[in-house]
N, C-alpha and C positions, 0 to 999 in steps of 0.2 A: 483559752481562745474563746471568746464572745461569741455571741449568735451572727454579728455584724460580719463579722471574719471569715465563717461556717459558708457565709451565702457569700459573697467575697469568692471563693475558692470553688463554691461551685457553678459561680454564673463561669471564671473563668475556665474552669475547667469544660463544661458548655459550649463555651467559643472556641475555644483549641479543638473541639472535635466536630465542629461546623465548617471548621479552617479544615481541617484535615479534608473532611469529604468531600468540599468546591475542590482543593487538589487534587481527590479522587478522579471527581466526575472531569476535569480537565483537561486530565489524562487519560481517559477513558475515550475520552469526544478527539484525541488527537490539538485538543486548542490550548494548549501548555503554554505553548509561545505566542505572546501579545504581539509584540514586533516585528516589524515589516523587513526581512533581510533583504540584502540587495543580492539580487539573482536574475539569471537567464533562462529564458524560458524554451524549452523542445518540447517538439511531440514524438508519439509515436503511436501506428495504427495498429490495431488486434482484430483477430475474428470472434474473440470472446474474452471479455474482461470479466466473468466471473462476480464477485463480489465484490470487486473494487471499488473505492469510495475516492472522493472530492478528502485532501489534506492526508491520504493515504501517504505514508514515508515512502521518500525512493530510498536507497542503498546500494551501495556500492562495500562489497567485504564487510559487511554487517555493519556500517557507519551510515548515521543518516544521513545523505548530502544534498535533499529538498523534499518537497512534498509533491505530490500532484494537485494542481490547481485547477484542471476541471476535465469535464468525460463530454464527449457528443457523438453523435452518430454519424456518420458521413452518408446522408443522402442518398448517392449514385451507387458507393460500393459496400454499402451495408456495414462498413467494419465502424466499429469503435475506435475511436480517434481518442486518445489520451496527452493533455498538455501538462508538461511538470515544471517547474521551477525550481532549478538546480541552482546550489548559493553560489557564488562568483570565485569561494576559493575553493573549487573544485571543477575542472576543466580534463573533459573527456573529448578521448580520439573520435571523430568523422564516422571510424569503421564499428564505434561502438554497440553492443546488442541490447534489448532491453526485455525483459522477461517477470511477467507475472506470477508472484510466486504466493507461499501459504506460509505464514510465522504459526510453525507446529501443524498437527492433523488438523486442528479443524479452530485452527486461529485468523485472525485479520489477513487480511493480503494487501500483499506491497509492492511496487517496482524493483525490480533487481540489476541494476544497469553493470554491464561485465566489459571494461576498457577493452579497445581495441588494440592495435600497432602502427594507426595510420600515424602520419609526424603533423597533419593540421587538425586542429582543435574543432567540435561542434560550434557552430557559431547558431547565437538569439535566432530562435526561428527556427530552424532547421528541423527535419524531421528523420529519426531513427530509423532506417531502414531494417535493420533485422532486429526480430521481434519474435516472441515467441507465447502464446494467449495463455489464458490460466487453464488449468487443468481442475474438470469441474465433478465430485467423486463420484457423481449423480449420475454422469455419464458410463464414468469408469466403470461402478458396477453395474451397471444396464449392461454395456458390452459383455461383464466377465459371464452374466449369467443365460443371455443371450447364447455365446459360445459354449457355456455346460448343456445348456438345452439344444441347443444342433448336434455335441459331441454325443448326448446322450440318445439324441433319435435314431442317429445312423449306428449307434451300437445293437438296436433292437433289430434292426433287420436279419 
């Protein structure tokens, strides 16, 4: 094999691992998908979203069935107001609940929507009424050690 060849095989080799790490980085950023599905959009409000992001997956049984499409604050009642974009073939009951959850300890957070038993379907628009905010571990352990320090005051007396 020729010098021509040599360089041949490593420019390509080069590009296949430049290819690779745009797919990295693509998937990393949540922007995999170029195209526009067609879907219905809901909200639902929180008192703490946590780390939630814009194109964050919703899920439903660990399948992804949209993304969230944007975060805001609601003015008057202070909650976070979360809109998603659910693809069209998947249609969730009225009574549905939607719940901020953690992919692993200390992974991404995502939407967790858990079907209802109502018999009429969420219609464009509509806003999830039960909701349940992320759990933030900053807090958690503030409480836990919070309570060791009061349990341990009142044992000195």
């Amino acid at each position: 094999m020729g010098k021509k060849g040599v360089e041949a095989l490593v420019g390509l080799f080069v590009l296949l691992g430049l290819a690779g790490l745009l797919f990295l980085s693509l998937q990393a950023a949540n922007l995999a998908s170029f195209g526009e599905r067609a879907g219905y959009t809901v909200s639902a409000r929180f008192e703490n979203i946590g780390g939630l992001k814009p194109r964050a997956p919703v899920r439903s049984a660990g399948v992804v069935v949209g993304r969230v499409k944007s975060i805001t604050l609601d003015p008057k009642t202070f909650q976070g107001v979360v809109t998603m974009e659910i693809d069209n073939q998947y249609q969730f009951p009225r009574d549905s609940s939607a719940k901020i959850l953690t992919a692993g300890l200390l992974g991404d957070q995502y939407i967790g929507l858990e079907p209802g038993g109502d018999d009429q379907n969420l219609a464009p628009g509509e806003t999830i009424r039960q909701t349940q905010s992320a759990v933030v571990l900053e807090n958690l352990i503030g409480q836990f050690l919070f309570n060791r320090a009061a349990d341990a005051g009142g044992e000195k007396k």
